[in-house]
C-alpha positions in Angstrom: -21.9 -5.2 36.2 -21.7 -8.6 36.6 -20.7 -10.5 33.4 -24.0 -11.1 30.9 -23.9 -14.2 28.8 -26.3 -12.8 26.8 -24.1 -9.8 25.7 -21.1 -12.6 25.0 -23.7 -15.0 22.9 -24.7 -11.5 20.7 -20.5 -11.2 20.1 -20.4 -14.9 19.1 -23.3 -14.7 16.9 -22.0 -11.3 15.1 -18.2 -13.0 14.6 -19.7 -16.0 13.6 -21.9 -14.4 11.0 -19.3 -12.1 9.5 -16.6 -14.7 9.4 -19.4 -17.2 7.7 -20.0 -14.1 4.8 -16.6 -13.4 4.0 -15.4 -16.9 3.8 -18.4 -18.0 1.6 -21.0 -15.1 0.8 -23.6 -17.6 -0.7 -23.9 -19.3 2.9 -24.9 -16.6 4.9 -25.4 -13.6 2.0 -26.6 -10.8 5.0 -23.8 -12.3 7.6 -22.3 -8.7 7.0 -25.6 -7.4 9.4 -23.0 -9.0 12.0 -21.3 -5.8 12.7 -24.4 -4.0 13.0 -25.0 -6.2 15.9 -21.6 -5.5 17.4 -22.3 -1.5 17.0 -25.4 -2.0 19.4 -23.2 -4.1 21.9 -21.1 -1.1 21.6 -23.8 1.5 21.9 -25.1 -0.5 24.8 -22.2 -0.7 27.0 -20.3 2.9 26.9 -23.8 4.4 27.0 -23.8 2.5 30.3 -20.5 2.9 31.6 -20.8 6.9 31.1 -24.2 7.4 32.4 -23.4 5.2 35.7 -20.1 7.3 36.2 -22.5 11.1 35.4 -24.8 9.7 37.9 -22.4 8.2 40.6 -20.5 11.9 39.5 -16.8 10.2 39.1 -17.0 9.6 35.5 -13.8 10.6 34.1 -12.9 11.0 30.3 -9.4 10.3 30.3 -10.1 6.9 32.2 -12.6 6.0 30.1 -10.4 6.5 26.7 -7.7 4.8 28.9 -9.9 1.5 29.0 -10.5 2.1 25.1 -7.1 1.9 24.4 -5.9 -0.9 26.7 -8.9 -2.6 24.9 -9.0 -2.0 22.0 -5.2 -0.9 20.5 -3.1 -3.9 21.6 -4.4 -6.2 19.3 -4.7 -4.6 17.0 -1.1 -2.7 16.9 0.1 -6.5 16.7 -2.0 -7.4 13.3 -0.8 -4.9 11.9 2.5 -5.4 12.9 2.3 -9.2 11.5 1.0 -8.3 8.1 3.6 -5.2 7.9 6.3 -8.1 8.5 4.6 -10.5 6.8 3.8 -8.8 3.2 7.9 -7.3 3.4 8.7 -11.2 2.2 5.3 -12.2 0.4 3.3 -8.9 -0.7 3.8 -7.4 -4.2 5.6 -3.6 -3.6 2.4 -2.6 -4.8 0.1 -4.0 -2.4 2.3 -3.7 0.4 1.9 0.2 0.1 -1.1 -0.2 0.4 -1.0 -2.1 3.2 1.2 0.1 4.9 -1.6 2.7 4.4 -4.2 0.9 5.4 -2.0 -0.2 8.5 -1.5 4.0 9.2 -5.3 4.1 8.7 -6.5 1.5 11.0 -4.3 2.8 14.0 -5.1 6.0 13.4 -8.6 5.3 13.1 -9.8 6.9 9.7 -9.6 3.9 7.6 -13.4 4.2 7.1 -13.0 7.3 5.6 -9.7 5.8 3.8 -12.2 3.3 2.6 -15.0 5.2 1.7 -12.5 7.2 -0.8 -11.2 4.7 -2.5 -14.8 2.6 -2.6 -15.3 3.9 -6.5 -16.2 1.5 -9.6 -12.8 1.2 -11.0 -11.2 0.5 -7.5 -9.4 -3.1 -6.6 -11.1 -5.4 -5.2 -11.9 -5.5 -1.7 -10.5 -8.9 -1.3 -6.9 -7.3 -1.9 -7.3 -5.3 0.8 -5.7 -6.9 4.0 -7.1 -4.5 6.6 -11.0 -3.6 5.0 -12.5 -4.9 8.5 -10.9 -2.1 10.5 -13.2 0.5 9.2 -16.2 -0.8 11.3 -13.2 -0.1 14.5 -12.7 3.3 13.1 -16.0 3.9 13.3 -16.3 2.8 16.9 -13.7 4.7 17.9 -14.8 8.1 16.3 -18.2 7.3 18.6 -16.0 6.7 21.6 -14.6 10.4 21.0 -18.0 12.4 20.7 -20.4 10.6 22.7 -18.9 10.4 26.1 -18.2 14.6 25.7 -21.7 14.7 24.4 -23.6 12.6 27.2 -20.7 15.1 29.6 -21.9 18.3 28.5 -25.9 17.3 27.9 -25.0 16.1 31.6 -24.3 19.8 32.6 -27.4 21.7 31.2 -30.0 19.2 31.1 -31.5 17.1 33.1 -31.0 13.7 33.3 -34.9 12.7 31.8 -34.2 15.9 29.1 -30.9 13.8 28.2 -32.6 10.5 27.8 -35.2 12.1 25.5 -32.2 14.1 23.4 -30.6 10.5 22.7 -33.9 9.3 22.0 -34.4 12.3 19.2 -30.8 12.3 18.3 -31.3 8.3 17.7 -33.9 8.6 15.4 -32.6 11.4 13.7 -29.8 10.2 13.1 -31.5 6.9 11.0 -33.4 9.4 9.2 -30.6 10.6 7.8 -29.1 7.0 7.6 -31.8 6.1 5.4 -31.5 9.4 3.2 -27.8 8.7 2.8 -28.3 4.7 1.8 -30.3 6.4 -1.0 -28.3 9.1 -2.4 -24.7 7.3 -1.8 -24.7 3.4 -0.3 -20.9 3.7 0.2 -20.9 6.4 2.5 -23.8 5.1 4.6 -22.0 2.2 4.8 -18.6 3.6 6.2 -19.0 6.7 7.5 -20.0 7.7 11.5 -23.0 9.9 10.7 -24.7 6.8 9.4 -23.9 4.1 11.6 -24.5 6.2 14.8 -27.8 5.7 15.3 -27.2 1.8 15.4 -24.7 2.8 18.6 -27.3 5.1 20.3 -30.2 2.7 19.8 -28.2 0.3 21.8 -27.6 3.2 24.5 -31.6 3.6 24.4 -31.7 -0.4 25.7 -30.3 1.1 28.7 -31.8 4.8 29.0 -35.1 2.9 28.9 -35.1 0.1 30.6 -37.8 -2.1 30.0 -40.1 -3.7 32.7 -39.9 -7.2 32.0 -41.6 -10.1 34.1 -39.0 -13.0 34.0 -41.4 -15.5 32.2 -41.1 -13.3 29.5 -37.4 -12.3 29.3 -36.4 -15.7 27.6 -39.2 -14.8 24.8 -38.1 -11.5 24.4 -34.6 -13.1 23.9 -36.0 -15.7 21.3 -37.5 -13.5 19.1 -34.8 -10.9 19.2 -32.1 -13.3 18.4 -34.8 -14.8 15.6 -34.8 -11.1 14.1 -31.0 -11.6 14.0 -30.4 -14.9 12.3 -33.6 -14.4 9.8 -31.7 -10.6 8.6 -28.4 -13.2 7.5 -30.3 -14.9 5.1 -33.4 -12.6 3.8 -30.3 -9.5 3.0 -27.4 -9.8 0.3 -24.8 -7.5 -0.5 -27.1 -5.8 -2.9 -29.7 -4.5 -0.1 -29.0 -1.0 0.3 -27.2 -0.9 3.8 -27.9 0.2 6.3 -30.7 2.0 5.1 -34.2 0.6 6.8 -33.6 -3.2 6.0 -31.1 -2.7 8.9 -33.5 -2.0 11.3 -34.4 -6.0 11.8 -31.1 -7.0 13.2 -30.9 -3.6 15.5 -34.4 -4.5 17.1 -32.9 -7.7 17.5 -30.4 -6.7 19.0 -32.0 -4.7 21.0 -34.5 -7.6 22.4 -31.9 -9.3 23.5 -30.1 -6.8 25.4 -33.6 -6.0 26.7 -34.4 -9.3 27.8 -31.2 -9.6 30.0 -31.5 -13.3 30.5 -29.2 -15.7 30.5 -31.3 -18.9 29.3 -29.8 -21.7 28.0 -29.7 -20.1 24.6 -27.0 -17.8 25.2 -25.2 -19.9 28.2 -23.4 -22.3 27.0 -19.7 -23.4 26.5 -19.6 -22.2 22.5 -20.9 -19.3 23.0 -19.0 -18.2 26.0 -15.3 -18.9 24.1 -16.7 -17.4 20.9 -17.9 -14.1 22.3 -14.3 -13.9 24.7 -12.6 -14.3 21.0 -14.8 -12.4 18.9 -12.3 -9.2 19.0 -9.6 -11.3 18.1 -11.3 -13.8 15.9 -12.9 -10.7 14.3 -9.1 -9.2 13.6 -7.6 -11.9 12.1 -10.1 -13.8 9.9 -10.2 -11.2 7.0 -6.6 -10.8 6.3 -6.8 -14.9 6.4 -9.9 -14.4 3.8 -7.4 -12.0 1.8 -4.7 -14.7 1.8 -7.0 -17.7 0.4 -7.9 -14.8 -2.6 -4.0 -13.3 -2.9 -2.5 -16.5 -3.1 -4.9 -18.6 -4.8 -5.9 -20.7 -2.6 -9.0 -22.4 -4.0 -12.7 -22.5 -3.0 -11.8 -25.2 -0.1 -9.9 -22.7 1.7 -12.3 -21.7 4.2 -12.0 -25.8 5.3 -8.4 -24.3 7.1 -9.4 -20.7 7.0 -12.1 -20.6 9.6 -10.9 -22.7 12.5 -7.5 -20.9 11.7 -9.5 -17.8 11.9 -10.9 -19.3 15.5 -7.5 -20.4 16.6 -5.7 -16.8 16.0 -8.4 -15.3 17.6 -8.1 -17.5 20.9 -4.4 -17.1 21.0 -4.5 -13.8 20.5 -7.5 -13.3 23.0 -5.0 -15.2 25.6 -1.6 -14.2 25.0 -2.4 -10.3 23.9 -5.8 -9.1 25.4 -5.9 -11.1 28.1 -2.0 -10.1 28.8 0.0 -6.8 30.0 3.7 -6.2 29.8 4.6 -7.2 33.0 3.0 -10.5 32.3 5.9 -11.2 30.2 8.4 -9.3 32.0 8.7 -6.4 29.6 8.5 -3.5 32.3 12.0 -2.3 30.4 10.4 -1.5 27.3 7.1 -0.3 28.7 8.0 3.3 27.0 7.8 1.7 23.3 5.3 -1.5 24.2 2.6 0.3 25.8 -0.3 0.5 23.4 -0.1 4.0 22.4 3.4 4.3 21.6 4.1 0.8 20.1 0.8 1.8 18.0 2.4 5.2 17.0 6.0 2.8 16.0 3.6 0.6 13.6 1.6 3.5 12.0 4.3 5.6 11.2 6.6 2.3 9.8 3.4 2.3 7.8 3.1 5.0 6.6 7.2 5.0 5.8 6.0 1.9 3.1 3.6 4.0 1.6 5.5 6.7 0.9 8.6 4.9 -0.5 6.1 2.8 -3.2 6.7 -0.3 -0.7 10.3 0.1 0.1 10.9 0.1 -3.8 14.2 0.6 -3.5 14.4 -3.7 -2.6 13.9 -4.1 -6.0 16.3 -4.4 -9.6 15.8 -1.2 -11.6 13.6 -3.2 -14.5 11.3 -4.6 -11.5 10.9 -0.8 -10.0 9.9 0.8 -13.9 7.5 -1.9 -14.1 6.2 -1.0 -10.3 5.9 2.7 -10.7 4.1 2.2 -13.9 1.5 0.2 -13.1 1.3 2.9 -10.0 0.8 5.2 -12.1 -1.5 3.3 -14.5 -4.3 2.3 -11.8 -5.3 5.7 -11.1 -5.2 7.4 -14.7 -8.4 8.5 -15.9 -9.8 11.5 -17.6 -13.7 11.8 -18.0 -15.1 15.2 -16.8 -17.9 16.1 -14.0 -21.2 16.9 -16.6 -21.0 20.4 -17.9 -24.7 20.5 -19.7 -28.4 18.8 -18.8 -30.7 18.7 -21.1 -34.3 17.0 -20.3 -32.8 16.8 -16.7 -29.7 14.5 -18.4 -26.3 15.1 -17.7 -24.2 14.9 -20.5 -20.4 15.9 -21.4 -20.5 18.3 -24.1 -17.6 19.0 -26.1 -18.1 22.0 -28.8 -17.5 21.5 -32.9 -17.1 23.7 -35.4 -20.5 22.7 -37.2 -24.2 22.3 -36.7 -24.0 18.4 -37.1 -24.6 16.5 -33.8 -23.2 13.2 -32.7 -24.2 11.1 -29.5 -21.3 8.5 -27.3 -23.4 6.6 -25.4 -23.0 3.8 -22.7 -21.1 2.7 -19.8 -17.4 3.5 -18.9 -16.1 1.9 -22.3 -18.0 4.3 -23.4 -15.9 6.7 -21.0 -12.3 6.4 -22.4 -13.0 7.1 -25.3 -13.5 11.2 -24.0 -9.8 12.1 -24.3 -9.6 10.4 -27.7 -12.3 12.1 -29.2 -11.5 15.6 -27.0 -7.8 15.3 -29.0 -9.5 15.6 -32.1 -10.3 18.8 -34.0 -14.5 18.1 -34.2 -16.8 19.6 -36.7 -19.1 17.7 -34.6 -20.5 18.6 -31.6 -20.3 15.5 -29.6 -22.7 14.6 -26.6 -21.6 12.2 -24.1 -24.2 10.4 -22.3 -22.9 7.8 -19.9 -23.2 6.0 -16.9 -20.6 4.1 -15.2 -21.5 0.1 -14.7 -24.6 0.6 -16.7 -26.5 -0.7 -19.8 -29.1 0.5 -22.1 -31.5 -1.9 -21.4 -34.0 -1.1 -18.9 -34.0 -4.4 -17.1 -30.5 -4.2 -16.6 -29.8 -3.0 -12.6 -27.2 -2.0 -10.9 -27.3 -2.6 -7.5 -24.4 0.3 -6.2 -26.5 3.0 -8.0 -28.9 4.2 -10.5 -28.7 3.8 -14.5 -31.5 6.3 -15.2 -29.8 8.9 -17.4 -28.5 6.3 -19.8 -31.8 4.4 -19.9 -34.1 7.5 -20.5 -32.1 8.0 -23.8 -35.4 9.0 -25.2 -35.5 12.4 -23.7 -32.2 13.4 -25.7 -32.8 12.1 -28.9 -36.3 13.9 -28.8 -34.4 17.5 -27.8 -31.2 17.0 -30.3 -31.4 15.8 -33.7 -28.2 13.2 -34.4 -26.9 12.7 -37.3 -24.8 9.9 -35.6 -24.3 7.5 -32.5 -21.8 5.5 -31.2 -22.5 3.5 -28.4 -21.5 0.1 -26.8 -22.6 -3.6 -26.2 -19.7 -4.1 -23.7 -22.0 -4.4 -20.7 -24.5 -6.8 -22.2 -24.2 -8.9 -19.3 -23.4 -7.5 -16.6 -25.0 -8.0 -13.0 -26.9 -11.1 -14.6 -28.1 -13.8 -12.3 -25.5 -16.7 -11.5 -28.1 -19.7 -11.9 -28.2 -20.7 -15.6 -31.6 -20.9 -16.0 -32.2 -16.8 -14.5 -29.5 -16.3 -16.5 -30.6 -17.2 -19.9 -33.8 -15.8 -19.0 -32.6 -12.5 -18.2 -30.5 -12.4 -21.3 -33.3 -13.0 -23.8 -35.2 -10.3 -21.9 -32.1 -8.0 -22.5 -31.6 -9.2 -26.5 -35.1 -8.0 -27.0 -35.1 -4.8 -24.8 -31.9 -3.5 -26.8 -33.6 -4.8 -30.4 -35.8 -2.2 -29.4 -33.5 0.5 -28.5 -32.1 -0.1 -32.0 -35.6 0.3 -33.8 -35.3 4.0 -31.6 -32.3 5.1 -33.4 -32.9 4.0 -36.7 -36.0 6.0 -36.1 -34.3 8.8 -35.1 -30.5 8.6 -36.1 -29.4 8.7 -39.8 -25.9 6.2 -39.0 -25.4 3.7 -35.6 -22.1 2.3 -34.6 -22.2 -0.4 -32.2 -18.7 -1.6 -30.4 -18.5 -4.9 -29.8 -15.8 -4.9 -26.9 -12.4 -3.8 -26.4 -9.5 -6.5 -25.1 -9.9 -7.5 -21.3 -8.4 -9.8 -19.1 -6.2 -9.8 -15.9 -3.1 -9.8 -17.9 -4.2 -5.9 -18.7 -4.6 -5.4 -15.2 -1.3 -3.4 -13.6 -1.5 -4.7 -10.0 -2.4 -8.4 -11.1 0.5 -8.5 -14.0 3.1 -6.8 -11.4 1.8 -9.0 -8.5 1.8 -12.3 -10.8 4.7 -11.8 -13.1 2.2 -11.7 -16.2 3.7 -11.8 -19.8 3.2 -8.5 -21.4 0.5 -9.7 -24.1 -2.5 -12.2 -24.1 -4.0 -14.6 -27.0 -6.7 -12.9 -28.9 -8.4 -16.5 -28.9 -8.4 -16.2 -25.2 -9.6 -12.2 -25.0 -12.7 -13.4 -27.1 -13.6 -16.0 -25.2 -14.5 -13.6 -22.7 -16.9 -12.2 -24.9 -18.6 -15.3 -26.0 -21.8 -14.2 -24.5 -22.1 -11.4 -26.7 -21.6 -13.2 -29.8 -24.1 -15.2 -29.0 -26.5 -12.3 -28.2 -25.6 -10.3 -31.1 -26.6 -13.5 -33.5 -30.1 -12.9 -32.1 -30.7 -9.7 -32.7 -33.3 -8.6 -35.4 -32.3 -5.0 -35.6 -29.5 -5.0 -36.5 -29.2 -4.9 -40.2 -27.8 -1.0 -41.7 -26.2 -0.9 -38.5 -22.1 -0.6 -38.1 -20.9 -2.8 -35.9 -17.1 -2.6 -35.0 -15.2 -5.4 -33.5 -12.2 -3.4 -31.6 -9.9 -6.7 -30.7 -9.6 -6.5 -34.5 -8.2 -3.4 -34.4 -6.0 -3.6 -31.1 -4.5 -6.8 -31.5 -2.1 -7.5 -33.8 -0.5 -11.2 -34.9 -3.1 -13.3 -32.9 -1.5 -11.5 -30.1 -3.1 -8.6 -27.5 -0.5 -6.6 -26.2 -0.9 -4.8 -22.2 2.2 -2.2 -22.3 5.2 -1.4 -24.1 8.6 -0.6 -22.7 8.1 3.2 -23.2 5.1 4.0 -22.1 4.1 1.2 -20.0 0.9 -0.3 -18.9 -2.1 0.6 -22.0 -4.7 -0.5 -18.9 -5.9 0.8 -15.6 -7.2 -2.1 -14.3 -8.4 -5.3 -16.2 -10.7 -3.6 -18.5 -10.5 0.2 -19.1 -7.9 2.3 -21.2 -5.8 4.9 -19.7 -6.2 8.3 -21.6 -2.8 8.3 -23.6 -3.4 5.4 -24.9 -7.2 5.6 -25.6 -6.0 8.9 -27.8 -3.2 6.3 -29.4 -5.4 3.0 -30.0 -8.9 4.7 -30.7 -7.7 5.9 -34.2 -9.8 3.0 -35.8 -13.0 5.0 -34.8 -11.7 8.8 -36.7 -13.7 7.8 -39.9 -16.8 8.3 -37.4 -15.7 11.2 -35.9 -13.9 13.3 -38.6 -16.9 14.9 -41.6 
């Protein structure tokens, strides 16, 4: 096939689009649909190296994986080789185990999976993570494995119209069940192969079913296609569900242009050529450059040396490493540990050796390593059972009393940890915990990751159980409220008077309401931050209420809240102006920046017994 500047301008466009998002979201919010325009490239071109080889009948699997490799590994293997070397001098121990994980992951080609299991509400930020991008190559690569042995044995039993028209059904299918997925569980859709296949194969489809195309046309085609594309970065945000139908405009888009197979002067020209001969490489290095503005606080003008540094490493890397083999550089000798595989095998398993040992702890004083191996185990402690009871279609957390007398927990996860304190205590109550994770009462309030339904159809509970108390939360007031001030204010007026009538429900049906106020926060309580930053092990209490300043404000406009308890708990958890984040024994009290860890929710939550013990 000769060499199509129209494919090459797609690959510009996608890099370009993804590097814009990640550098400055607000600029291009749906730039992320970039990689959906890569998967159809993809789709597009192995569907049409595999079918030529069936037809011409000298297609051979192990070549083909061959190419993949030589393609695909070598750049790769040396990224994650850099950063390995790189975070030994400059990476927390902390985050360099993960980084050697995530290193194991992307050359092994699972990190999408890696990903997907660690993509839960309490987990770091993405922007800590130095090798996130790879999952969109694991995916690509997990395609590479099935389809070719797919399209091969379809090849065998059908014939070749029967195996068009399979692709065709297995295409849409397959975004059927996208679309399904996007609903029940954005994060997997998002990550995971079953979901992001039928982007791949609706590329194949451009060339299954080739359209007949006079050539006055084919420039059109192209226009509007690549119109699709640049409109779906700007009408999308990181709140559309993804890639569920929305996704469907840059794929046709994609599609068109493929279709149109014209090199006009849109897609010929000197930018777009270099761009789309970088765009793996560029693609590679500009999110761990991303991470590195974030890590090392680099300020909002980073992106002013991040993206033509993200453009530079990508050419460099384009000329001296894809472009390059070993005996380029006179490095037949070592051909057994520099080829792709093997040298990719050295780096994964080196890797995966930094994992294991906590980020070669060992480098460390003893004092430094107890700190490390506490906030380890600190930023995955949490206890908060699956639902063991529904009632009116609710799932709740029930934990059994020794009386008849009821009590309701309600709220978001601060809300949560309070479950082992209250499970350590010997109830007369039976207590009902009705929660939801990132959520408020209010029905106004959205999350865009998932639903808040169970919390905010309250109603149906209190109108099955009678309470005779409830404790519940104003910590997540303002969460997932607009930026702008003016939508903001807005929005939190709408909220004051949508929980002034929630109150009105429970003095209507509760006998006594407690309402926290908020629990201490800040990144000093956060294990990973404090270890990676050298934080002091305490915080001002003036400083932990400023972050609550909003609430204050709210609460002073509530009108319903007179007979109600409300409990400020920095009172209780911060002693002599001063808001402690571990102790020497027992280590970090956080999991992250916000949320207790279950021993020390059962030792700080004794302020609250006087509601929980008749």
């Amino acid at each position: 096939m000769k060499f199509r500047e129209d494919i090459n301008a797609l690959r510009a466009i996608a890099v370009a689009s993804v590097v814009v998002f990640h550098f400055n979201h607000s600029w291009l919010p749906g730039g992320f649909a970039g990689v959906d325009v890569f998967f159809v490239i993809s789709g597009f071109l192995m569907t049409m190296i595999v079918v030529k080889g069936l037809e011409k009948e000298n297609f051979s699997i192990l070549s083909f994986y061959i190419a993949r490799v030589k393609r695909i590994i070598p750049a790769l293997s040396v990224l994650c080789f850099t950063l390995l070397i790189f975070g030994l001098f400059f990476i927390s121990p902390i985050d360099y185990l993960n980084l050697g994980k995530h290193a194991a992951a992307s050359l092994s080609f699972v990190s999408n999976m890696v990903y997907w299991s660690e993509s839960n509400y309490f987990n770091p930020s993405s922007n800590e993570k130095w090798l996130l991008h790879t999952w969109s190559l694991s995916v690509e690569w997990q395609f590479y494995l099935i389809y070719p042995l797919a399209l091969v044995f379809l090849k065998k039993v059908l014939t070749f119209r029967q195996l068009k028209f399979v692709v065709l059904c297995g295409t849409v299918l397959a975004f059927m069940f996208s679309v399904f997925v996007t609903i029940k569980s954005s994060s997997a859709a998002y990550f995971l192969l079953p979901t992001r296949a039928w982007q791949m194969l609706a590329g194949g489809l451009v060339f299954l079913y080739p359209l007949s195309i006079k050539d006055c046309f084919r420039p059109q085609l192209q226009l509007t296609g690549l119109i699709l594309i640049i409109i779906s970065f700007f009408i999308f945000s990181s709140s559309t569900p993804w890639p569920g139908y929305a996704s469907l405009i840059p794929i046709i888009g994609s599609c068109m242009v493929l279709a149109s197979n014209s090199d006009s002067k849109l897609v010929s020209n000197n930018i777009a050529h270099s761009l789309g001969k970088w765009s793996y490489s560029i693609y590679l290095w500009h999110w761990p450059i991303v991470v590195a503005g974030y890590y090392f606080e680099l300020g909002p003008y980073w992106w002013l040396v991040g993206i033509p540094l993200s453009i530079l490493l990508g050419a460099l890397s384009y000329k001296y490493i894809e472009s390059k083999t070993l005996k380029d550089y006179h490095l037949d000798n070592f051909k057994v540990l520099l080829r792709p595989l093997p040298f990719a095998i050295v780096v994964a398993l080196s890797g995966m050796a930094i994992f294991y040992t906590n980020g070669l702890l060992h480098r460390f004083s003893q004092s430094e390593q107890l700190l490390v191996k506490s906030a380890l185990e600190a930023k995955d402690d949490w206890n908060y059972p699956k639902p063991n009871m529904e009632i009116a279609g609710l799932e709740i957390r029930f934990i059994k009393g020794s009386s008849d007398k009821n009590l309701l927990v309600m709220g978001a996860s601060h809300v949560e940890q309070l479950y082992p304190y209250v499970k350590s205590l010997e109830n007369k109550y039976n207590i009902y915990f009705l929660t939801q994770s990132g959520c408020f009462v209010t029905p106004s309030m959205k999350n865009p990751k998932w639903g808040c339904s169970d919390l905010q159809n309250y109603k149906k509970l209190l109108d099955k159980i009678k309470f005779e108390k409830v404790l519940t939360s104003f910590y997540s007031f303002n969460s997932y409220l607009p930026t702008s001030t003016s939508q903001r204010n807005s929005e939190k007026l709408i909220r004051i008077k949508e929980f002034d009538n929630f109150m009105l429900v429970l003095k209507s049906k509760v006998r006594e309401i407690f309402l926290l106020t908020g629990e201490p926060k800040g990144t000093e309580f956060d294990p990973v931050f404090a270890v990676r930053n050298k934080l002091p092990d305490s915080i001002a209490e003036t400083q932990v209420r400023i972050n609550y300043s909003e609430h204050e404000e709210a609460l002073t406009k509530l009108k319903n809240i007179d007979d109600i308890n409300i409990i400020d708990p920095i009172a209780y958890l911060c002693q002599n102006k001063q808001c402690k984040t571990r102790d020497e024994k027992r280590g970090f009290y956080y999991r992250d920046n916000n949320h207790m860890r279950p021993w020390y929710s059962i030792h700080a939550n004794s302020y609250l017994n006087n509601i929980f013990l008749l």
